[in-house]
MARFIDREN-865570 format. One record per residue: x, y, z of N, C-alpha, C, O in turn. Coordinates in steps of 0.001 Angstrom, whole numbers, plus 500000, padded with zeros to 6 digits. Last residue first. Layout:
REM residues N
XYZXYZXYZXYZ ...
END
This chain:
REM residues 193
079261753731926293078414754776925235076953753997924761076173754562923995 080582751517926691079823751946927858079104753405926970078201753938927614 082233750672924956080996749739925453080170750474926544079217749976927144 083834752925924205082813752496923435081422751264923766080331751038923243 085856752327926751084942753680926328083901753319925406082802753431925949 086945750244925822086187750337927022085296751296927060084110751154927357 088342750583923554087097749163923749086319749545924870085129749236924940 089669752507924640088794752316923408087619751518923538086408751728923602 091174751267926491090605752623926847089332752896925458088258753480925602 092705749356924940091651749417926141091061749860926508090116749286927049 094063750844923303093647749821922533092010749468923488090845749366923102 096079751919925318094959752983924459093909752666923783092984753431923510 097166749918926138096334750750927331095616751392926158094389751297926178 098416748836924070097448748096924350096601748973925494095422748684925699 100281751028923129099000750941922475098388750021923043097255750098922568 101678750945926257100920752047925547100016751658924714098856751757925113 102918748703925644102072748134926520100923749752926068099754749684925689 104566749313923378103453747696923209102764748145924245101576748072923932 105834750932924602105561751440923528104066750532923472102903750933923510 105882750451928327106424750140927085105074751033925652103941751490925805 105377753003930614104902751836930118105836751790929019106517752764928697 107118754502933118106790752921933001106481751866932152106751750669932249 104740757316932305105713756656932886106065754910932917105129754136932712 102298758083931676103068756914930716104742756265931421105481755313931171 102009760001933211100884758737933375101390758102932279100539757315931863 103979762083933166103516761306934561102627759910934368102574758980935173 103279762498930739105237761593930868104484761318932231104359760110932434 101044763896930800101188762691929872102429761893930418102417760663930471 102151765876932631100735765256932594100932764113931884100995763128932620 104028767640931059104334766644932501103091765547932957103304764512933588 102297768425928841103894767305928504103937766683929646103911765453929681 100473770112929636099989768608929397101221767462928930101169766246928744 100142771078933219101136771321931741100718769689931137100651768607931719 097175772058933993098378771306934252098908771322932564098439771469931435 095585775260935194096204774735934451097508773365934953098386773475935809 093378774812938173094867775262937160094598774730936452093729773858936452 091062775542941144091249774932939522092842775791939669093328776634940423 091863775647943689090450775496943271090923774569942068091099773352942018 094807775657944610093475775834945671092251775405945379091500774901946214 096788773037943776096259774334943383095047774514944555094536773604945208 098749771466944980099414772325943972098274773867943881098551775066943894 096713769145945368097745770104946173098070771149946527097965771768947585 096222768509942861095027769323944131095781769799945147095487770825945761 097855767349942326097541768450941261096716769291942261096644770517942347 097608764973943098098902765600943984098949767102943059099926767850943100 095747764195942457095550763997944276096254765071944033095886766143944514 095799763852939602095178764438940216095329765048942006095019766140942482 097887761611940545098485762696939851097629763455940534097922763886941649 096405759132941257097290760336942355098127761509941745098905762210942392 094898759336939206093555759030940606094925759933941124094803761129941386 096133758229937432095690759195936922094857760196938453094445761353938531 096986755425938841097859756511937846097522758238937989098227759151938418 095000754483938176095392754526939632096277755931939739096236756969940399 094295754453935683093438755084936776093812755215938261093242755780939194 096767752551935170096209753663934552095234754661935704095743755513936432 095269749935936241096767750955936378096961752031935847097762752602936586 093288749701935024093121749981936105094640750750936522094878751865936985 094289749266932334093860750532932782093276750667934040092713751738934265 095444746947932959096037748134932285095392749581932644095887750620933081 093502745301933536094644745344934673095233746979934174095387747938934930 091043744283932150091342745411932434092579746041933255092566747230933573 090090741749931575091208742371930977091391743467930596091714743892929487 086550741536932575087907741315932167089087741801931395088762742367930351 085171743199935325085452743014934189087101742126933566088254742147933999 085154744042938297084640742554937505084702742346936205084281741258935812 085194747075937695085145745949938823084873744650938194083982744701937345 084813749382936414085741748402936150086190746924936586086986746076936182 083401751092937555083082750416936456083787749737935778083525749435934614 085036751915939382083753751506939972083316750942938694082614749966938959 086879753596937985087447752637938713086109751413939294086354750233939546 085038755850937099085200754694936445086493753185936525086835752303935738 084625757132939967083477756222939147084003755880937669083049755569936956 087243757822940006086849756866940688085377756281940538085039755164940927 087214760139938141088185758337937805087353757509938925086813756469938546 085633761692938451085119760612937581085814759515937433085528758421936946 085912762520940794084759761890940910084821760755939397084357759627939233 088061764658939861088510763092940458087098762320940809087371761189941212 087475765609936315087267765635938196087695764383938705087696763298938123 088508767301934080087717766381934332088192766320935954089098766923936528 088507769131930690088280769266932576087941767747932524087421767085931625 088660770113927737089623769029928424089568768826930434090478768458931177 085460770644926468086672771059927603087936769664927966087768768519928383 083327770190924791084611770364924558085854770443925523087035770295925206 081323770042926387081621768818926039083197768939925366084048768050925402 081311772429927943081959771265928424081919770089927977082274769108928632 080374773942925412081675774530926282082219773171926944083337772754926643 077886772906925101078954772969924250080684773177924461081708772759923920 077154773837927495076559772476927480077874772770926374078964772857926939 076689776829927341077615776085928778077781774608928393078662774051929048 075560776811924684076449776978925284077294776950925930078479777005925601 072337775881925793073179775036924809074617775309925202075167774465925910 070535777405927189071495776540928117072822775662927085073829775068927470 069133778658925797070034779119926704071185778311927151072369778556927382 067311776442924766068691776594924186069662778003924663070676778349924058 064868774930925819066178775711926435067544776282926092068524776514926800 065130773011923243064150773555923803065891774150925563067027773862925939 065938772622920088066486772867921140065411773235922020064582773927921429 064877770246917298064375771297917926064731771485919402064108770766920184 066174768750914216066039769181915656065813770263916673066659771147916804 065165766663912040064423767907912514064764767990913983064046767531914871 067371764518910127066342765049911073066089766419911384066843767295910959 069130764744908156068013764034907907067127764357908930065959764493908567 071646764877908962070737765860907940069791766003907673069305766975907095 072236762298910924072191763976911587071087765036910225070090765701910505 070963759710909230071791760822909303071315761961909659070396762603909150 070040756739910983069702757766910353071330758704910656072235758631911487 070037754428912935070421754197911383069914755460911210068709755243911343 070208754825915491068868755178914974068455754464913421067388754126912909 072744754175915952071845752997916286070215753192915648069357752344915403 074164756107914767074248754462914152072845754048914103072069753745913196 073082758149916667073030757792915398072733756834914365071820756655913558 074873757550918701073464757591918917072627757045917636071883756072917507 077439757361917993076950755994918482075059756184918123074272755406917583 077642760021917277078013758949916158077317757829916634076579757241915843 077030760862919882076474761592918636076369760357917324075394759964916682 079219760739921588077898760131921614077004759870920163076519758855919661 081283761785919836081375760523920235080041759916920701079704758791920333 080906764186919939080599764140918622080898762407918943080614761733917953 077822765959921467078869765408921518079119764675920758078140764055920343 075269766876920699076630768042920383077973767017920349078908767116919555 073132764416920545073596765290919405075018766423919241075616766736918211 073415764156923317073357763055922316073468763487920702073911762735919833 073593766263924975075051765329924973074979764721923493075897764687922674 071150766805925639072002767645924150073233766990924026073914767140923011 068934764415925606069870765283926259070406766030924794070203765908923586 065810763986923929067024763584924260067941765029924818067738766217924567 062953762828922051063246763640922913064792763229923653064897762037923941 061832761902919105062732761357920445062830763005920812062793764009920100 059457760843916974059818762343918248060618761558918902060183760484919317 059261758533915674059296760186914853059457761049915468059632762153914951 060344755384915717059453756727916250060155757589915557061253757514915005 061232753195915058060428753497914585059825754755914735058922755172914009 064011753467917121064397753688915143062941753445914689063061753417913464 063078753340919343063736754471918998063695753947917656062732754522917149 062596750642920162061741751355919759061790752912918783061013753399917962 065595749399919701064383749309918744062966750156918330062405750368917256 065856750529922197066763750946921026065990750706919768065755751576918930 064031749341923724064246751060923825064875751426922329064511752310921553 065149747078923964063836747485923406063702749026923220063090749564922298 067638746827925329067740746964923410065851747160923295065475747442922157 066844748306927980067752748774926777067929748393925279068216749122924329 065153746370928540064432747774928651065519748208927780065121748541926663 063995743144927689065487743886927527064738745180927554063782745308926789 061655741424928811061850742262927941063303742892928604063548743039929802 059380741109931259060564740368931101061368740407929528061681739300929089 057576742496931738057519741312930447058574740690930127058816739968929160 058212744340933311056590743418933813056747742280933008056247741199933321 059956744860932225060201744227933239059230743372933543059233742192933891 058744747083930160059534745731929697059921745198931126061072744995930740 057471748638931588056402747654931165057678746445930456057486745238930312 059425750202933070058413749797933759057711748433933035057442747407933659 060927751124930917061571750654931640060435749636932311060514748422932124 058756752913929412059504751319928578060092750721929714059837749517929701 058674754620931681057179753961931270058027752855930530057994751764931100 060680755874931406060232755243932974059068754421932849058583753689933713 060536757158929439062138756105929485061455755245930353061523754024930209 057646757495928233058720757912928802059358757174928897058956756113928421 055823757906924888056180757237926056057592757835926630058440758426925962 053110758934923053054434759008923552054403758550924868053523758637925724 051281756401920752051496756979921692052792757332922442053618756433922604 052227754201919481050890754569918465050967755741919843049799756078919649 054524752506919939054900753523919210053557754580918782053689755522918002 053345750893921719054098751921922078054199752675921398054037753814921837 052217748700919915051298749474920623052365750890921463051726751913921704 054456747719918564053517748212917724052866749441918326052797750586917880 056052746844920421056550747547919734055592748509918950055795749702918722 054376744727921543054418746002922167055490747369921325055561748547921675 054558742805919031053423743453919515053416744769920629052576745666920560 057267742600919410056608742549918287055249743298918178054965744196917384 057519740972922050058298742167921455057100743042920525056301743889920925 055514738824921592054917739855922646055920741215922396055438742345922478 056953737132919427055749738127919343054869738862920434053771739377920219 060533737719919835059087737236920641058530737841919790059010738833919243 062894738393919938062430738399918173060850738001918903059949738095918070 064041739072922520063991740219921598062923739661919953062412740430919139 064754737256924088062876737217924327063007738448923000061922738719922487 066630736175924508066715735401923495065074735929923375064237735272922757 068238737487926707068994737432925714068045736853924167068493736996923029 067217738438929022066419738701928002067058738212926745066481738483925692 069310737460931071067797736684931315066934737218930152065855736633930054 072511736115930503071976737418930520070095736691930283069764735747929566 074448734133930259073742734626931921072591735681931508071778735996932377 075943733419928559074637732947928412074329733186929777073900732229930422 078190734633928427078283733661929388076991733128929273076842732168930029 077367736832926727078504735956926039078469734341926891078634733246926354 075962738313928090075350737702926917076538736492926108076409735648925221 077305739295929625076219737886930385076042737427929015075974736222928777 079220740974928207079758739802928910078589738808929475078875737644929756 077535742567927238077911741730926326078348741120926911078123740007926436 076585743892929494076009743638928708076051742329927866075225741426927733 079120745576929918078125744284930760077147743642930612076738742837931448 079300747147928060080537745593928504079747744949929487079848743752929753 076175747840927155077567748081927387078340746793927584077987745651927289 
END
């Protein structure tokens, strides 16, 4: 993600340069001849001082079983990223739902326009130290007392009208400053997928 790319940019980041190794190379080999858990790559790329996230990613485009949330296939923003990274097309694979009771409710809220005040403020929390974010921290601040003052209004859940919703959290901004908040919200959203 953005944090990611920012050590790697500052040359801070401690695996930045161990990815082409022949110890990579070689555990790439021996992982893939057996299934492994997230907690098992996590575990043995540390011991080796190994990137657990781009090794993971690598390992993923040789293997033939991933196992994965349903986020990573229904949702159509994960979905694309997931994808990419596999280099393969959705047509091309064999996917097999296991609980697919549960698909439904899972489909329902990837579509839903809901969202909770837990999440602005965990992504006010992921905003901390980053750069050239002022915008959408203003934004989230934005969005943090609408909500407040929406909770008010209702006991559990409502409907909010989405014209007063939008003019409440654009209030203020210029046309320029709008596409640069949306410009942000992009970049930002996509580094953290």
């Amino acid at each position: 993600g953005e944090m990611c790319n920012r050590l790697k940019e500052d040359k801070k980041c401690p695996y930045n340069d161990t990815l082409g190794s022949g110890a990579v190379k070689s555990l790439l080999i021996k992982l893939t001849k057996t299934p492994v858990t997230a907690s098992n790559v996590f575990k043995v790329c540390k011991s080796k001082d190994i990137c657990p996230a781009e090794f993971s990613r690598l390992l993923m485009k040789r293997a033939t079983v991933i196992t994965c949330s349903y986020l990573f296939l229904f949702d159509p923003i994960i979905r694309v990223r997931f994808l990419s990274q596999l280099v393969v097309d959705l047509k091309d694979l064999i996917v097999i739902i296991d609980e697919s009771h549960n698909l439904p409710e899972t489909v329902v809220e990837i579509s839903s326009a809901e969202f909770y005040s837990y999440a602005v403020k965990s992504a006010k929390k992921e905003l901390k130290g980053l750069k050239n974010t002022s915008l959408i921290s203003m934004f989230l601040d934005k969005l943090e007392s609408y909500t407040l003052s929406c909770g008010e209004r209702f006991e559990e859940e409502g409907i909010i009208n989405a014209v007063e919703f939008f003019n409440e959290l654009l209030t203020g901004l210029t046309n320029d400053k709008t596409e640069a908040l949306l410009k942000s919200l992009l970049k930002f959203g996509n580094s953290i997928i």
